[in-house]
C-alpha positions as CSV (number, residue, x, y, z in Angstrom):
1,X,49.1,-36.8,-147.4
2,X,48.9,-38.7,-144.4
3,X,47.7,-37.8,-140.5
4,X,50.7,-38.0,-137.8
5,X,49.1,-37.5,-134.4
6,X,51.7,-36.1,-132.0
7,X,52.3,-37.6,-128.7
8,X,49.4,-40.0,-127.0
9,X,47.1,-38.9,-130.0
10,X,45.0,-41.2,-131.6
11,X,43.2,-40.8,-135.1
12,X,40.0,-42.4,-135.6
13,X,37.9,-43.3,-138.5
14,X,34.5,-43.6,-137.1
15,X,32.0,-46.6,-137.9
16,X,29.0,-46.0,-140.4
17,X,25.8,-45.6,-138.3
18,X,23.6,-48.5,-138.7
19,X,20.6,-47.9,-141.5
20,X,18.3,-50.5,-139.7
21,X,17.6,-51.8,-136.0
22,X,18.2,-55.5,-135.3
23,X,14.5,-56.3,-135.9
24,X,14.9,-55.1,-139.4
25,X,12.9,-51.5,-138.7
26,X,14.9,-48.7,-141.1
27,X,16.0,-45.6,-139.5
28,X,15.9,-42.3,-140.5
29,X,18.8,-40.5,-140.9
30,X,17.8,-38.5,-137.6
31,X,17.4,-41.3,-135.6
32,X,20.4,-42.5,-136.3
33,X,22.7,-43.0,-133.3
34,X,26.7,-42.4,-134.3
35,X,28.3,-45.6,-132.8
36,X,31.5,-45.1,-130.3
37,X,33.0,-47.5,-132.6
38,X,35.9,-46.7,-134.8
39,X,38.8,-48.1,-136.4
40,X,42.2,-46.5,-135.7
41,X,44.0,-44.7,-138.9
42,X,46.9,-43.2,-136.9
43,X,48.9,-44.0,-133.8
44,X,51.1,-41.0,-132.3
45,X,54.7,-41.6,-130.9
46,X,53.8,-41.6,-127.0
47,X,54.8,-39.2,-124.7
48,X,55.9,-38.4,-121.1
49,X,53.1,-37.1,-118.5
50,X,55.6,-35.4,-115.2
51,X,57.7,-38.5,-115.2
52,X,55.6,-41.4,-116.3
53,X,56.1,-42.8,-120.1
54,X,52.9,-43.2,-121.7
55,X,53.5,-46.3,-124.1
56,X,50.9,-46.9,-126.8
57,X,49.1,-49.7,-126.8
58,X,46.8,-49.2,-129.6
59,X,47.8,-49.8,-133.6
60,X,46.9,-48.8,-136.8
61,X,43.8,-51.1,-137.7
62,X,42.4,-51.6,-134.3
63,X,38.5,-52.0,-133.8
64,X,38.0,-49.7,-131.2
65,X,35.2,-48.3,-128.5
66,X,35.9,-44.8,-127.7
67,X,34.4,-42.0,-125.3
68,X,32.2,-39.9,-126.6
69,X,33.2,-36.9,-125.2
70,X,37.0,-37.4,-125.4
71,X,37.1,-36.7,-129.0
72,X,37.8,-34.1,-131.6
73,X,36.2,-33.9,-134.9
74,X,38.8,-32.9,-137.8
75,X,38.1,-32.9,-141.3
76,X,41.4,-33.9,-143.4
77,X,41.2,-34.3,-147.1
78,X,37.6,-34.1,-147.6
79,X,37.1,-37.3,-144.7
80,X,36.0,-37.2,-141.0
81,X,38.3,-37.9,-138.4
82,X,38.0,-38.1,-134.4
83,X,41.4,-37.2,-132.7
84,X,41.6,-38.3,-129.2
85,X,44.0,-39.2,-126.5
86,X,44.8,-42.8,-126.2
87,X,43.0,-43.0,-122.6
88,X,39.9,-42.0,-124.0
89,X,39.6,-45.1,-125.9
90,X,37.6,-47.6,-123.6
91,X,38.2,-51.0,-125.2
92,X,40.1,-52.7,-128.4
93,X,37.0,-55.0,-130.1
94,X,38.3,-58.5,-130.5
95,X,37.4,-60.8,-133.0
C-alpha cells in the first residue's frame, strides 16, 4: 500500500533524533529534540488556490526542513508520517 497525498500535500518521513550532542554527550530519550528535518515519501498532484496553480516543486526523496507546526502526524502501516502542505516546507537540504 502506498500513500497518495491529494492536492499540494506532502508526506514526510521524519529524521531520527540525534542520540548524542556534537561534543559527544548522550542524550536521553527526553531530551531529545525531534529535528524539522525529513525526507519526502510522497508528492500530491498540485492544486488550484481561487485562480492561481500551485505547481509542486518538491519530489519524492528530497532532504527537507519543514515547519513545525504545519504538520500532521499520521500513522500508516505501522510507520510515522508528517502530512503537510507544500508551503510549510521551509527549504530543500542540498548536498
Amino acid at each position: 500500500m502506498k500513500l497518495s497525498p491529494l492536492g499540494d500535500k506532502v508526506v514526510l518521513k521524519q529524521l531520527a533524533a540525534e542520540e548524542t550532542t556534537k561534543s559527544g554527550l548522550i542524550l536521553t530519550s527526553q531530551s531529545k529534540e525531534k529535528p524539522q528535518e525529513a525526507i519526502v515519501v510522497a508528492v500530491g498532484p498540485g492544486g488550484i488556490v481561487g485562480d492561481t496553480k500551485i505547481e509542486m516543486v518538491l519530489k519524492e526523496g528530497d532532504h527537507v526542513i519543514y515547519s513545525r507546526y504545519g504538520a500532521m502526524e499520521i500513522k500508516f502501516d505501522g510507520e510515522e508520517y508528517l502530512v503537510m502542505r507544500q508551503n510549510d516546507i521551509l527549504a530543500v537540504v542540498k548536498d
